[in-house]
C-alpha positions in Angstrom: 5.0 -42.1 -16.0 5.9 -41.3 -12.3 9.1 -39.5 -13.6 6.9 -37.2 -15.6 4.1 -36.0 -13.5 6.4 -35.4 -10.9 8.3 -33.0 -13.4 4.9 -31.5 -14.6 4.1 -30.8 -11.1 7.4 -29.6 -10.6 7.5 -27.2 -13.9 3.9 -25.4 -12.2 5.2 -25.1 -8.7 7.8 -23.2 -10.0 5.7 -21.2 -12.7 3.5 -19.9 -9.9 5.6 -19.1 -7.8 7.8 -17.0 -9.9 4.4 -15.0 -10.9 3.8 -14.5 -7.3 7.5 -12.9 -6.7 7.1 -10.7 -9.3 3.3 -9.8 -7.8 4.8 -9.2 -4.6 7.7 -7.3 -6.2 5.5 -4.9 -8.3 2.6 -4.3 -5.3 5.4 -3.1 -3.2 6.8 -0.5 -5.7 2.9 0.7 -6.3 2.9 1.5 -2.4 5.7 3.4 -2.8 4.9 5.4 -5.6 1.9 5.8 -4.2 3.7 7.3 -0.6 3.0 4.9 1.7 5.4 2.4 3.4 4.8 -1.4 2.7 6.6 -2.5 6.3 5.0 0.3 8.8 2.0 1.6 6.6 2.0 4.9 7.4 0.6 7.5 4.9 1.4 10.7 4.3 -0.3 13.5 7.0 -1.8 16.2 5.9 -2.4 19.6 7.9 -4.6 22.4 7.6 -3.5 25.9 8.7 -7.1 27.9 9.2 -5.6 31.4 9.3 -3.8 31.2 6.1 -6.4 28.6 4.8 -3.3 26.8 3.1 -3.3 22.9 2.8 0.5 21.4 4.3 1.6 17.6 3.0 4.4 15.8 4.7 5.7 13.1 2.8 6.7 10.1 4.7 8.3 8.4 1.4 11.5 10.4 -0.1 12.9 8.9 -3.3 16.3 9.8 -4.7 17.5 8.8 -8.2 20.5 6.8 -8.0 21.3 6.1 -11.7 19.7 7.9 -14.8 20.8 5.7 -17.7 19.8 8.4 -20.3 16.3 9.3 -22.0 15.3 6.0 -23.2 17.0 3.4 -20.3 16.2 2.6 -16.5 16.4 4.9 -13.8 17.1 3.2 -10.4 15.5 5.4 -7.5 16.1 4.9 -3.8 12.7 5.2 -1.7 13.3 6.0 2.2 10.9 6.1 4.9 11.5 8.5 7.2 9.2 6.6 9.9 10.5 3.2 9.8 14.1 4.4 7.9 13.2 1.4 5.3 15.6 2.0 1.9 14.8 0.2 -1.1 16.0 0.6 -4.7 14.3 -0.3 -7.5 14.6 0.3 -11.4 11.7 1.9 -13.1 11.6 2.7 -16.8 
């Protein structure tokens, strides 16, 4: 009876915390996508030129495509900070 809760309680641990890597994983890619950096947090900056009356972005967040595996595969895209100089690489569909 021991034997088997302890392998129940074993089974869950690791369960959750597979779900929480892959949480992790995913909430880091939606920063990135989204332009700001997960380690540093810094944001894209905006500036605003009056005479012209023109709106400038800098991107802090460059990504790259590293692989294109065709119309219907995974693409695996580099994302670099320019702050921080973080590189990741991640394969998005």
């Amino acid at each position: 009876m021991q034997t088997l809760i302890f392998l129940l309680l074993t089974f869950l641990i690791v369960v959750f915390s597979i779900l929480l890597y892959y949480k992790n994983k995913h909430s880091r890619v939606d920063k990135l996508n989204k332009g700001i950096c997960p380690t540093c947090g810094d944001k894209a900056k905006t500036f605003y030129d009056e005479k012209t009356k023109t709106t400038f972005k800098v991107e802090v967040i460059t990504t790259r495509i590293l692989k294109n595996h065709g119309c219907s595969g995974i693409n695996d895209i580099e994302y670099t900070c320019k702050t921080c100089g973080l590189k990741e690489v991640y394969s998005q569909a």
